[in-house]
LOKOL-619191 format. One record per residue (C-alpha): residue number from 0; x, z, y; residue in three letters. Coordinates in steps of 0.1 Angstrom, whole numbers. Example, Ala and Ser with C-alpha at 12.3 -4.5 7.8 and 13.67 -1.06 7.14 Angstrom:
<atom nr="0" u="123" w="78" v="-45" rest="Ala"/>
<atom nr="1" u="137" w="71" v="-11" rest="Ser"/>
***
This chain:
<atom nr="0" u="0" w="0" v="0" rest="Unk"/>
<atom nr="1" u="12" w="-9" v="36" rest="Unk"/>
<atom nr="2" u="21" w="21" v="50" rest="Unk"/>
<atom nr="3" u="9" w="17" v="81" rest="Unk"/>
<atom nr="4" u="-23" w="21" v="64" rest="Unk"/>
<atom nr="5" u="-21" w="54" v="58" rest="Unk"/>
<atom nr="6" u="-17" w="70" v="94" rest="Unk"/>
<atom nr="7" u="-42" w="74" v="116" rest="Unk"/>
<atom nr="8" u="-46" w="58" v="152" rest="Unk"/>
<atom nr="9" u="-40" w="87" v="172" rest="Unk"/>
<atom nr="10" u="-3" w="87" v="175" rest="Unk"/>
<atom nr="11" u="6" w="119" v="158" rest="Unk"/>
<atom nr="12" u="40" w="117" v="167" rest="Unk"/>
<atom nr="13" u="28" w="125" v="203" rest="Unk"/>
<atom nr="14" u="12" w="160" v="197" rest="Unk"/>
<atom nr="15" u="39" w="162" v="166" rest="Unk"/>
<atom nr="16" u="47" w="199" v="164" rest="Unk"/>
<atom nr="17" u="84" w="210" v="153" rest="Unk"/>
<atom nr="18" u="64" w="238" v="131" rest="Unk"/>
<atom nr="19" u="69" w="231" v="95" rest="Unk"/>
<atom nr="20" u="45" w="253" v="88" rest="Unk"/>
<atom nr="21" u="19" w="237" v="109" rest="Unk"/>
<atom nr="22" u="23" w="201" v="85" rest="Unk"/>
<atom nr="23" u="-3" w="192" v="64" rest="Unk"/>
<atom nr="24" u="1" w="166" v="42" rest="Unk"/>
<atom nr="25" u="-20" w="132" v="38" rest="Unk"/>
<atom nr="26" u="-33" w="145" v="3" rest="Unk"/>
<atom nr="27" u="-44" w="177" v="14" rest="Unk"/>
<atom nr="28" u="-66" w="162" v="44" rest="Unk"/>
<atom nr="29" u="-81" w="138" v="21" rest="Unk"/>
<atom nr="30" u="-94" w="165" v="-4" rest="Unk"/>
<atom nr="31" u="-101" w="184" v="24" rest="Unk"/>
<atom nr="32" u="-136" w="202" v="31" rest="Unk"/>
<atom nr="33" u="-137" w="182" v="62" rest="Unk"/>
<atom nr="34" u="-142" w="145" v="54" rest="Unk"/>
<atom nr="35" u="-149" w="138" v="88" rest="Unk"/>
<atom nr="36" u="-113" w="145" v="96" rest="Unk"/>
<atom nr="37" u="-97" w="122" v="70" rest="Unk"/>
<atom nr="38" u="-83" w="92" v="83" rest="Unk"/>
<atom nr="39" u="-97" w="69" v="62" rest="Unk"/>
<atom nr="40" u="-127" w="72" v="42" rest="Unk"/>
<atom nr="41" u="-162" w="76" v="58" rest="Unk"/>
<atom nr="42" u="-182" w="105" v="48" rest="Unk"/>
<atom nr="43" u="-209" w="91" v="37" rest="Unk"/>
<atom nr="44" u="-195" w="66" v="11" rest="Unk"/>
<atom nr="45" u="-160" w="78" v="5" rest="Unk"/>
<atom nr="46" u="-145" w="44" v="8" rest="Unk"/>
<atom nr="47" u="-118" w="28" v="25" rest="Unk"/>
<atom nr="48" u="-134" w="23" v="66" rest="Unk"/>
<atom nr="49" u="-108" w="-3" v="73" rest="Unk"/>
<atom nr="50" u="-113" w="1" v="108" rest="Unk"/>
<atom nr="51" u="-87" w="33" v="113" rest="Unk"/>
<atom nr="52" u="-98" w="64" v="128" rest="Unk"/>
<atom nr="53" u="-134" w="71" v="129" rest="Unk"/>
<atom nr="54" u="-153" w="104" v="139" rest="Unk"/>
<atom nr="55" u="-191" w="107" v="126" rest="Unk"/>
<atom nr="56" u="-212" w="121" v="155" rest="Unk"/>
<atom nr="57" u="-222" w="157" v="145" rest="Unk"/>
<atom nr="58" u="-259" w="152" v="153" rest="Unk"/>
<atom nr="59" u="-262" w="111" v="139" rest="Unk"/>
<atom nr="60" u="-236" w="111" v="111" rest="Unk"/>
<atom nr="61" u="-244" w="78" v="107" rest="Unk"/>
<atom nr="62" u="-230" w="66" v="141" rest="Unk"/>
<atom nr="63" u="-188" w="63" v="143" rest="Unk"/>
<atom nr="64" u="-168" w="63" v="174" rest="Unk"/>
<atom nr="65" u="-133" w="44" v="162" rest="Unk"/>
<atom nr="66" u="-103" w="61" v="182" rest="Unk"/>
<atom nr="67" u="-97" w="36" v="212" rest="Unk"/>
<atom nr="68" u="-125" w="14" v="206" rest="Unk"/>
<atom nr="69" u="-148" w="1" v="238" rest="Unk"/>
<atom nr="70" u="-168" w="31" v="227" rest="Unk"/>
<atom nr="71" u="-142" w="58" v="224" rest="Unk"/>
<atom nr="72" u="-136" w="46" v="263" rest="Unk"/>
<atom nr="73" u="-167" w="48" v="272" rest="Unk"/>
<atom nr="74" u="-172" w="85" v="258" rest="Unk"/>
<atom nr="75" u="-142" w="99" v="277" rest="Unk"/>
<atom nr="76" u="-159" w="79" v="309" rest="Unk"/>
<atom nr="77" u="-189" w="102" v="305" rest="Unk"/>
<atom nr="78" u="-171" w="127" v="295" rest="Unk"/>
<atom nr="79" u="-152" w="126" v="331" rest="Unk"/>
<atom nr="80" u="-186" w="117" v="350" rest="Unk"/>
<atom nr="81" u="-199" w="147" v="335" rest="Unk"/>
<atom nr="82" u="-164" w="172" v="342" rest="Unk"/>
<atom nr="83" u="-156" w="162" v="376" rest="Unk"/>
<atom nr="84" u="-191" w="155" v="389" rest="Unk"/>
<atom nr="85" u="-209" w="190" v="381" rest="Unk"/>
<atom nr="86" u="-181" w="209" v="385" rest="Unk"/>
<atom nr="87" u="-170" w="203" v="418" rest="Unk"/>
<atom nr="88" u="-206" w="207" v="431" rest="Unk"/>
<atom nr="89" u="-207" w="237" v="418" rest="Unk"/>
<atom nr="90" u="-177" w="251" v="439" rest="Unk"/>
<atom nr="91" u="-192" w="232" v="471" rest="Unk"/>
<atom nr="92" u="-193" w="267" v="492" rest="Unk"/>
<atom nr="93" u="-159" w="277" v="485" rest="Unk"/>
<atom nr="94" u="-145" w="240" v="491" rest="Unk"/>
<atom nr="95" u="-171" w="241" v="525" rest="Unk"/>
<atom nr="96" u="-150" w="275" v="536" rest="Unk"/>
<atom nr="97" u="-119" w="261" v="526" rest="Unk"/>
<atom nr="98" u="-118" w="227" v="545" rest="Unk"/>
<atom nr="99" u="-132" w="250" v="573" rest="Unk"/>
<atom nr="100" u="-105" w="269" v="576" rest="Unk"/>
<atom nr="101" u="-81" w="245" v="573" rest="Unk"/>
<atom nr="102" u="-95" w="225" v="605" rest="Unk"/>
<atom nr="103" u="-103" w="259" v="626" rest="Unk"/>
<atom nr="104" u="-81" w="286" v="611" rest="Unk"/>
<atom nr="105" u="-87" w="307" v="643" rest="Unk"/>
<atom nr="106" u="-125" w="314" v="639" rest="Unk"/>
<atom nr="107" u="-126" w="307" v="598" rest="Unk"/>
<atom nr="108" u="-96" w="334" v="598" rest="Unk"/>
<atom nr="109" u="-103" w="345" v="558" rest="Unk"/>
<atom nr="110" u="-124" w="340" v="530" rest="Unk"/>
<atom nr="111" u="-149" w="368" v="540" rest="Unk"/>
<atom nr="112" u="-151" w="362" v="571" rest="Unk"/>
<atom nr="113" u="-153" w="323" v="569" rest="Unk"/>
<atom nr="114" u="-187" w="329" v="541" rest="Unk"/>
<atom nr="115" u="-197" w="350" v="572" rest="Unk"/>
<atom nr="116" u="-199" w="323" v="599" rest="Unk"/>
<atom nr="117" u="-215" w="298" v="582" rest="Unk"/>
<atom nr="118" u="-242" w="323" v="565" rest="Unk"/>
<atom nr="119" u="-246" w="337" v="606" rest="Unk"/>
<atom nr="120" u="-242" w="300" v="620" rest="Unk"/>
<atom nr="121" u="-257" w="276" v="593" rest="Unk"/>
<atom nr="122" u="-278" w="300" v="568" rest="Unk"/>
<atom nr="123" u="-277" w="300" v="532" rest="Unk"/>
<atom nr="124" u="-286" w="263" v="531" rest="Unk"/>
<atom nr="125" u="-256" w="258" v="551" rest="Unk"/>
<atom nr="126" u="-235" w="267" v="520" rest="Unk"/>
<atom nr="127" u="-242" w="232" v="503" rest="Unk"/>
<atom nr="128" u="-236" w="209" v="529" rest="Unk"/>
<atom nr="129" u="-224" w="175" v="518" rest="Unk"/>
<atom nr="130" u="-229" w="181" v="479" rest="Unk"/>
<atom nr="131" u="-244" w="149" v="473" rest="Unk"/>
<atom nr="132" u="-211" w="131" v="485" rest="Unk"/>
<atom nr="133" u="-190" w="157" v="469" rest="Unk"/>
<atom nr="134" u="-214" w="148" v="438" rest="Unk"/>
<atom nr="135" u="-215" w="107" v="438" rest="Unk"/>
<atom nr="136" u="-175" w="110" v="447" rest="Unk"/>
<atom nr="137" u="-164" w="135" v="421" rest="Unk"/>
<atom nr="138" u="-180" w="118" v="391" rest="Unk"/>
<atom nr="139" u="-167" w="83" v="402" rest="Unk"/>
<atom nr="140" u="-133" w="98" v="401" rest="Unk"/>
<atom nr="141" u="-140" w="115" v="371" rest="Unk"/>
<atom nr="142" u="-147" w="83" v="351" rest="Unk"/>
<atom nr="143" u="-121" w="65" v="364" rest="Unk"/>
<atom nr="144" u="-94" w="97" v="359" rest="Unk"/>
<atom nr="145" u="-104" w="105" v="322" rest="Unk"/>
<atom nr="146" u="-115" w="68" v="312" rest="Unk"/>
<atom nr="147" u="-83" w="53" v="325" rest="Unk"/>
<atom nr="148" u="-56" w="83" v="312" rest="Unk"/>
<atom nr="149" u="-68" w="79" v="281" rest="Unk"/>
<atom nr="150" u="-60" w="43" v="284" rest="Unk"/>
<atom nr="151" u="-30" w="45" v="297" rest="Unk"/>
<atom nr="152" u="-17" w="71" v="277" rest="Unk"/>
<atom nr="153" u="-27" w="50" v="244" rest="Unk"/>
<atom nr="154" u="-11" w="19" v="260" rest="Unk"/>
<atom nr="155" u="25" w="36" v="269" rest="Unk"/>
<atom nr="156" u="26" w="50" v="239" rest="Unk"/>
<atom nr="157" u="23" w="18" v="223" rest="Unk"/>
<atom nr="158" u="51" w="-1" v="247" rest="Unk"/>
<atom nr="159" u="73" w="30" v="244" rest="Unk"/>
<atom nr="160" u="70" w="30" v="201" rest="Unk"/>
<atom nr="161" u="67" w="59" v="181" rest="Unk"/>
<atom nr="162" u="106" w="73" v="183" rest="Unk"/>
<atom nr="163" u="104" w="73" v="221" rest="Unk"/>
<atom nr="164" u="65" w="83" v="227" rest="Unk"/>
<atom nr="165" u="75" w="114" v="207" rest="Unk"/>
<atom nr="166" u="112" w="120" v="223" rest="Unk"/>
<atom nr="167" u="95" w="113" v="263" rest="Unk"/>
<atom nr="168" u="60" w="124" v="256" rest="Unk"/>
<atom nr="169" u="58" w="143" v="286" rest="Unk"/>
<atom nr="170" u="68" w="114" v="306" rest="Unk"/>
<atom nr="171" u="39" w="89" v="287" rest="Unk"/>
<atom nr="172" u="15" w="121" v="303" rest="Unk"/>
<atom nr="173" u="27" w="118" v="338" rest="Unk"/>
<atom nr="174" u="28" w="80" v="341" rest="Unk"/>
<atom nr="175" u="-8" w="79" v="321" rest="Unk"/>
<atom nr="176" u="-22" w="103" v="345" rest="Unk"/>
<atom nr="177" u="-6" w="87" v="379" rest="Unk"/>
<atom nr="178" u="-17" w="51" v="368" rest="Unk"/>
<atom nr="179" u="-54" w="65" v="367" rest="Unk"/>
<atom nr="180" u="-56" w="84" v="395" rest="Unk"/>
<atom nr="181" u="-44" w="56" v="412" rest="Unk"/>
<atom nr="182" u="-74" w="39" v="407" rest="Unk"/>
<atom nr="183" u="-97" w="67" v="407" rest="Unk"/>
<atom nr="184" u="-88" w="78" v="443" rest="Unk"/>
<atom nr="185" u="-101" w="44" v="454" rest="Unk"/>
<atom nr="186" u="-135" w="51" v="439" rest="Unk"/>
<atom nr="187" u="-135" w="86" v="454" rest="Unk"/>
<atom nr="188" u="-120" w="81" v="493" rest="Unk"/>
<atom nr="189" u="-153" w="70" v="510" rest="Unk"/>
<atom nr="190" u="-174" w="97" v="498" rest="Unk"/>
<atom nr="191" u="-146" w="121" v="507" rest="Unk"/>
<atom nr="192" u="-142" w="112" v="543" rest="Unk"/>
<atom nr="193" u="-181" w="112" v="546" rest="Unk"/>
<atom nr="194" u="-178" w="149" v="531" rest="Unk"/>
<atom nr="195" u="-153" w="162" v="549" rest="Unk"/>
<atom nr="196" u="-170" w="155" v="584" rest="Unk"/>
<atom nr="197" u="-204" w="163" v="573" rest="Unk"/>
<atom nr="198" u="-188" w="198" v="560" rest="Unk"/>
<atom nr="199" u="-167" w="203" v="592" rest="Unk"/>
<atom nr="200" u="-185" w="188" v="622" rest="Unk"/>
<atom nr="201" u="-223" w="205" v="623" rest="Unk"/>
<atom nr="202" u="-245" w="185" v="634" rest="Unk"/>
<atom nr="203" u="-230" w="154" v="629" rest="Unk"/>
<atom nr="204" u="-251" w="144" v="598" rest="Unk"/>
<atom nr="205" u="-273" w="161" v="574" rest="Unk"/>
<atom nr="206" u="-255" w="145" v="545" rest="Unk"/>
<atom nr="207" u="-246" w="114" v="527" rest="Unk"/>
<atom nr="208" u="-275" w="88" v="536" rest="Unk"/>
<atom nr="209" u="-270" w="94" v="575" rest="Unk"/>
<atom nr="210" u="-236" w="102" v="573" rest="Unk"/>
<atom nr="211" u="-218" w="70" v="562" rest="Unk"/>
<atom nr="212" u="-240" w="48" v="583" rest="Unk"/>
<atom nr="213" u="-225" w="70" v="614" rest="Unk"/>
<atom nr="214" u="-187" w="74" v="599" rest="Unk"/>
<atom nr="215" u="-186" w="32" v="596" rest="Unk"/>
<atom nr="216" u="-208" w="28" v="632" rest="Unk"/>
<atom nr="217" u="-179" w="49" v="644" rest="Unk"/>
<atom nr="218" u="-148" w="42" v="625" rest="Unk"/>
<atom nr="219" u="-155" w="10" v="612" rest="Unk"/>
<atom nr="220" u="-155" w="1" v="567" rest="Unk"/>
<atom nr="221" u="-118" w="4" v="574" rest="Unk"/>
<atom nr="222" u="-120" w="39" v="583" rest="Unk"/>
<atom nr="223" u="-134" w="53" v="554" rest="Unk"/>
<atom nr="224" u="-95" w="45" v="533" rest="Unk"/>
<atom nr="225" u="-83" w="59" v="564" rest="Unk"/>
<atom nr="226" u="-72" w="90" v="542" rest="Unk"/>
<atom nr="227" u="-62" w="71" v="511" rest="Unk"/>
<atom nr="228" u="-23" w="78" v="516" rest="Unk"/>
<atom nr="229" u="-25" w="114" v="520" rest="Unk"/>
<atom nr="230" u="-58" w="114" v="488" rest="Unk"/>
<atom nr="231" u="-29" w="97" v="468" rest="Unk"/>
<atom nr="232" u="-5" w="123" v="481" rest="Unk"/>
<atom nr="233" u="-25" w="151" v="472" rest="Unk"/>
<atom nr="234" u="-47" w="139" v="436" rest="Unk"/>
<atom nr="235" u="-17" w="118" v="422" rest="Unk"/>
<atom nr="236" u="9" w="150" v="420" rest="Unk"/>
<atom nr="237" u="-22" w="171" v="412" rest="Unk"/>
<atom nr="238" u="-33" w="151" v="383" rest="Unk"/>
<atom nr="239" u="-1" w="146" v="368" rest="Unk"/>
<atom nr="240" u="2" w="182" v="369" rest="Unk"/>
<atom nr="241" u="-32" w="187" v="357" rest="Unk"/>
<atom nr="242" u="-27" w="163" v="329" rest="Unk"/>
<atom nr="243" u="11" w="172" v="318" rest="Unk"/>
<atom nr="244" u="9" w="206" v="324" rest="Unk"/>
<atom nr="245" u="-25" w="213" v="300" rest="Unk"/>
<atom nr="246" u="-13" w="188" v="271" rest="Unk"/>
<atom nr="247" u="21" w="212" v="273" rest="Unk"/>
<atom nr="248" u="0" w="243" v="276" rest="Unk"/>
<atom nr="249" u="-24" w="237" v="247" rest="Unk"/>
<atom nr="250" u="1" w="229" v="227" rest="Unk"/>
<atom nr="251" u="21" w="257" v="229" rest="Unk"/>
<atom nr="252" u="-10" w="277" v="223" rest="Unk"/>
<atom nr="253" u="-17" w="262" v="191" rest="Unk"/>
<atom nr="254" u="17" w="262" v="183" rest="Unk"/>
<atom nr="255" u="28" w="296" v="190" rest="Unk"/>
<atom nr="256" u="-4" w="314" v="192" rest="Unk"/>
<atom nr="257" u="-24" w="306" v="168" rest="Unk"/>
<atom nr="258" u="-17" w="306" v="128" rest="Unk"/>
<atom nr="259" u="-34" w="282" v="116" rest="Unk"/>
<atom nr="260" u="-34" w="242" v="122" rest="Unk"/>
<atom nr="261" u="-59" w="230" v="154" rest="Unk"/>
<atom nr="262" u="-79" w="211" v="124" rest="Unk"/>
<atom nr="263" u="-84" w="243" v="107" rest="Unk"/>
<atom nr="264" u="-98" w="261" v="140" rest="Unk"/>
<atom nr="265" u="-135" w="262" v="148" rest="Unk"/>
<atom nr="266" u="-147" w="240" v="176" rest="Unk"/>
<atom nr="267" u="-154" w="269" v="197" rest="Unk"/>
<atom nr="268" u="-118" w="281" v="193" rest="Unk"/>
<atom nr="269" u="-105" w="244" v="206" rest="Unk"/>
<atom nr="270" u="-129" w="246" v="236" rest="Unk"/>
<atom nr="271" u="-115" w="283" v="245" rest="Unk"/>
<atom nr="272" u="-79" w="268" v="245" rest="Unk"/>
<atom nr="273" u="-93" w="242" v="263" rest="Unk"/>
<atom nr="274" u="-107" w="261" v="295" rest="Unk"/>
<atom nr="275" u="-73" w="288" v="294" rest="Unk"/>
<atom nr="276" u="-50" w="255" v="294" rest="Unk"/>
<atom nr="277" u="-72" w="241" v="320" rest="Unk"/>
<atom nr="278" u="-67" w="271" v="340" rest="Unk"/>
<atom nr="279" u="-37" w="280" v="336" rest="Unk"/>
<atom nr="280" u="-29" w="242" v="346" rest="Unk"/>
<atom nr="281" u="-53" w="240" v="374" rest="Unk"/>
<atom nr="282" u="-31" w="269" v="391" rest="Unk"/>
<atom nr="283" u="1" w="245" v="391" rest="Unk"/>
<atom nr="284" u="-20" w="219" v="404" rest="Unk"/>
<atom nr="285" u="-33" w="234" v="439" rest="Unk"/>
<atom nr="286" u="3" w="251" v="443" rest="Unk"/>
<atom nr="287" u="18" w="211" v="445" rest="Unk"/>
<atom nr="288" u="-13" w="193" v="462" rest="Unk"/>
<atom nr="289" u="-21" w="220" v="487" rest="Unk"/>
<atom nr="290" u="3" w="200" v="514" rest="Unk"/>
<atom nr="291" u="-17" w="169" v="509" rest="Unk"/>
<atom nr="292" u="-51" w="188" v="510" rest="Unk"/>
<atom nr="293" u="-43" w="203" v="546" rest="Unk"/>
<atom nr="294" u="-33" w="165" v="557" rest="Unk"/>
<atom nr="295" u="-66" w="150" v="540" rest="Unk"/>
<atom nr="296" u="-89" w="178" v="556" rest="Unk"/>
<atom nr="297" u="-69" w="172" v="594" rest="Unk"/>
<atom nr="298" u="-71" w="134" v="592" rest="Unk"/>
<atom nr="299" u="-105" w="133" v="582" rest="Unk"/>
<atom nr="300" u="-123" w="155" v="606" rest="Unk"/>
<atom nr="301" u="-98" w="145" v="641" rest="Unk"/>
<atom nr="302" u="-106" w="108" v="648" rest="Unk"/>
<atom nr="303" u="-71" w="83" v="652" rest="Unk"/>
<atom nr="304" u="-51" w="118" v="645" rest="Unk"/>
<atom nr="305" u="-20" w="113" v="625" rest="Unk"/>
<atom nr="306" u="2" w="126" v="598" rest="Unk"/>
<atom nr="307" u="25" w="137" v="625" rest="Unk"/>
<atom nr="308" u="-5" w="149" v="650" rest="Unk"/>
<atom nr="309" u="-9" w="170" v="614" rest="Unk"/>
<atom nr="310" u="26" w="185" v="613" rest="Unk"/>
<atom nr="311" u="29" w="197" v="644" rest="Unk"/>
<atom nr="312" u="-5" w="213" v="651" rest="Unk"/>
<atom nr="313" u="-2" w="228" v="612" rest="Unk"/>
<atom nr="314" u="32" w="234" v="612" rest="Unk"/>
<atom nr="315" u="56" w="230" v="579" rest="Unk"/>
<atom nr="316" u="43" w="267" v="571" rest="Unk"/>
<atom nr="317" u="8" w="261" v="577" rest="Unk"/>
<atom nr="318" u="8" w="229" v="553" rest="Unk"/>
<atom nr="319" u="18" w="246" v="521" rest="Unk"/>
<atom nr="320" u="0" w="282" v="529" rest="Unk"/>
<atom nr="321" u="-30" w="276" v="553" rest="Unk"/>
<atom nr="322" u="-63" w="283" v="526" rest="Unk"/>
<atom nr="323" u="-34" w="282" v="496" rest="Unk"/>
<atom nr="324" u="-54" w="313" v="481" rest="Unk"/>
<atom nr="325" u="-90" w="302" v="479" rest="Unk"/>
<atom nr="326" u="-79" w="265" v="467" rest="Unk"/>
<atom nr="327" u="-60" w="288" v="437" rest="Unk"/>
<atom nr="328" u="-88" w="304" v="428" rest="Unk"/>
<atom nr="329" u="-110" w="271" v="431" rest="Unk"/>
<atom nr="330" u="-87" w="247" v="415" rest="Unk"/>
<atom nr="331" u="-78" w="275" v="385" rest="Unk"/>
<atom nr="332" u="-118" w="280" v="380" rest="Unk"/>
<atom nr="333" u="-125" w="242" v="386" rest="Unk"/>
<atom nr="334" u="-97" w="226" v="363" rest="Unk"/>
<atom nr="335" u="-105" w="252" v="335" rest="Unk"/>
<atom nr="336" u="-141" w="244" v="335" rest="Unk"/>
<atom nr="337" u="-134" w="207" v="341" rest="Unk"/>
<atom nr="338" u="-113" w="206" v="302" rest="Unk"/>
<atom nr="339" u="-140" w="225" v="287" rest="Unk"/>
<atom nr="340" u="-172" w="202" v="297" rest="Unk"/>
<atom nr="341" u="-145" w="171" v="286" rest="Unk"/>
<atom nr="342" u="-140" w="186" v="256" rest="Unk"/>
<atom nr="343" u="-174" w="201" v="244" rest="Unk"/>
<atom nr="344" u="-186" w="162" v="254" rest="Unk"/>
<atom nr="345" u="-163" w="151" v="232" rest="Unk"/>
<atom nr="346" u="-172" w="169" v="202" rest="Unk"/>
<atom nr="347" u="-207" w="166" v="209" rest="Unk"/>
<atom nr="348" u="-201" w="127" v="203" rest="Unk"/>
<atom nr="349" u="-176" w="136" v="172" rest="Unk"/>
<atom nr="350" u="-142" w="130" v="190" rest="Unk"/>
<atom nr="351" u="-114" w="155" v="187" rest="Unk"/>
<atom nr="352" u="-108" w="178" v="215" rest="Unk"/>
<atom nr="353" u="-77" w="170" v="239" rest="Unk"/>
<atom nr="354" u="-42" w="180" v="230" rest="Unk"/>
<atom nr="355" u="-26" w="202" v="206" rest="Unk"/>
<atom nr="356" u="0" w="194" v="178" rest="Unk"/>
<atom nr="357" u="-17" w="171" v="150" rest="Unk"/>
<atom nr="358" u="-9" w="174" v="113" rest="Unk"/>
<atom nr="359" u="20" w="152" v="100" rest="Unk"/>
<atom nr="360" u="11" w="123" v="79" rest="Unk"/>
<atom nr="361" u="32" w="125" v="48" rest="Unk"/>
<atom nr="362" u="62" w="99" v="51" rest="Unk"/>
<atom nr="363" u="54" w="71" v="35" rest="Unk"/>
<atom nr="364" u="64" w="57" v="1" rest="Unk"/>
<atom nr="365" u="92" w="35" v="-6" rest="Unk"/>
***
């Protein structure tokens, strides 16, 4: 038999683990009590799929998502929708208070005080102010950022061969992640500028519908990619962070945390280890975007203002620390919960969950 045949198409050799005692061999998957793990035979027939990799959905077992098919794409695109979108609605007030204090730091002067003024100023209402953009914006980016990693990271892997994806897997996560968000920035910059003004000029519109008419009457289509530089600068480093940082994180967990193989662990298990990696990677990634965020929240709410007009009203100081605190908290809670809905989407459909070392196949015969 080919050997080729006999490994699956998720590129082990990518979440390869150094732990011996984390290998399972080929045989023991295939007479495992998990035939919807086994590479390839289909549960219901036992025979030879021929198509690779294929996952039956736990509530249809007779539907099959094949690892990077058209479908498997369009599951982590959902998947994304559903992570980015919801989430960062959700965590609308705090962004509100942060952008806030970032444009007026001498009347937003902390996180107390700055929920304060806008319950005294705008009422509880006042809290959710530009949701809908943050909404339609997030979710675009979302698709585009999960849909197009996993992509990417499939298609580097591929160019770079199994010997190097293994040896500069970190590398295939950062170039996978800065590819997509490349592209996902694009989707998301119009709805962001439209947010930010709506959230830090009162009065200026009640939302998304009147707002972007009024931000193109008055900056022109032009001016809503008037922040896309600085969005790069802050979402690119913050992704590949986000990215990197959680496939590292997760796999250390299952490799030095828990005994057992991350085939072996119950799905609620992989979606715990899921949120803490998020978390713990979402913490990394305001630290290294926070720069970018005070630039994208200054450009956005002073019109023809500059990166430099930026600097020197901010200062160098002000750029790294000025909200730093709040956008921890945010980012941490956000990116956690972000992995988890991506996840628990996944295995809803009958995908694995993100990351973690992947049984060895056994080497093949000679």
């Amino acid at each position: 038999m080919d050997s080729h045949r006999q490994h699956s198409l998720i590129p082990s050799f990518l979440y390869s683990s150094s732990s011996s005692a984390k290998t399972i061999s080929l045989s023991t998957l295939l007479h495992s009590e998990q035939p919807s793990l086994s590479p390839s035979l289909t549960p219901a027939t036992g025979k030879k799929s021929g198509g690779g990799f294929v996952i039956p959905a736990p509530n249809e077992p007779w539907k099959k998502i094949e690892m990077y098919s058209p479908a498997f794409y369009a599951a982590c695109t959902a998947g994304g929708i559903l992570s980015c979108g919801l989430t960062h609605m959700t965590v609308t007030p705090l962004d509100l208070v942060k952008c806030n204090m970032q444009i007026d730091p001498a009347k937003y002067k902390s996180i107390s005080s700055g929920f304060g003024v806008l319950l005294k100023e705008q009422g509880a209402r006042g809290f959710f102010r530009g949701w809908v953009p943050t909404l339609l914006g997030y979710s675009a980016q979302g698709a585009c950022k999960f849909g197009f990693y996993e992509f990417f990271k499939k298609y580097y892997t591929d160019l770079a061969g199994p010997e190097n994806a293994a040896k500069y897997k970190t590398l295939i996560y950062l170039a996978g992640s800065a590819s997509a968000e490349v592209i996902a920035d694009i989707a998301l910059c119009p709805f962001e500028a439209v947010k930010v003004r709506v959230q830090t000029q009162p009065g200026f519109a009640r939302g998304l519908s009147d707002g972007l008419p009024k931000f193109v009457k008055a900056e022109g289509a032009l001016g809503l990619y008037k922040g896309i530089v600085p969005l790069w600068g802050r979402q690119i480093p913050y992704t590949m962070m986000k990215f990197a940082s959680f496939e590292t994180i997760v796999e250390m967990i299952y490799k030095y945390s828990i005994p057992v193989p991350k085939d072996q662990c119950s799905k609620n298990l992989q979606l715990g280890v899921s949120f803490a990696g998020g978390y713990v990677a979402g913490v990394f990634c305001a630290i290294v975007s926070h720069p970018a965020d005070n630039l994208v929240s200054f450009l956005n709410n002073a019109k023809g203002a500059t990166v430099g007009d930026a600097v020197k009203k901010l200062g160098v100081w002000g750029l790294f620390t000025r909200g730093l605190p709040l956008r921890i908290v945010m980012i941490g809670t956000l990116t956690g919960a972000q992995w988890g809905i991506y996840d628990a989407f996944k295995v809803f459909v009958g995908l694995p969950t993100t990351g973690g070392a992947a049984p060895a196949a056994a080497p093949a015969k000679v």
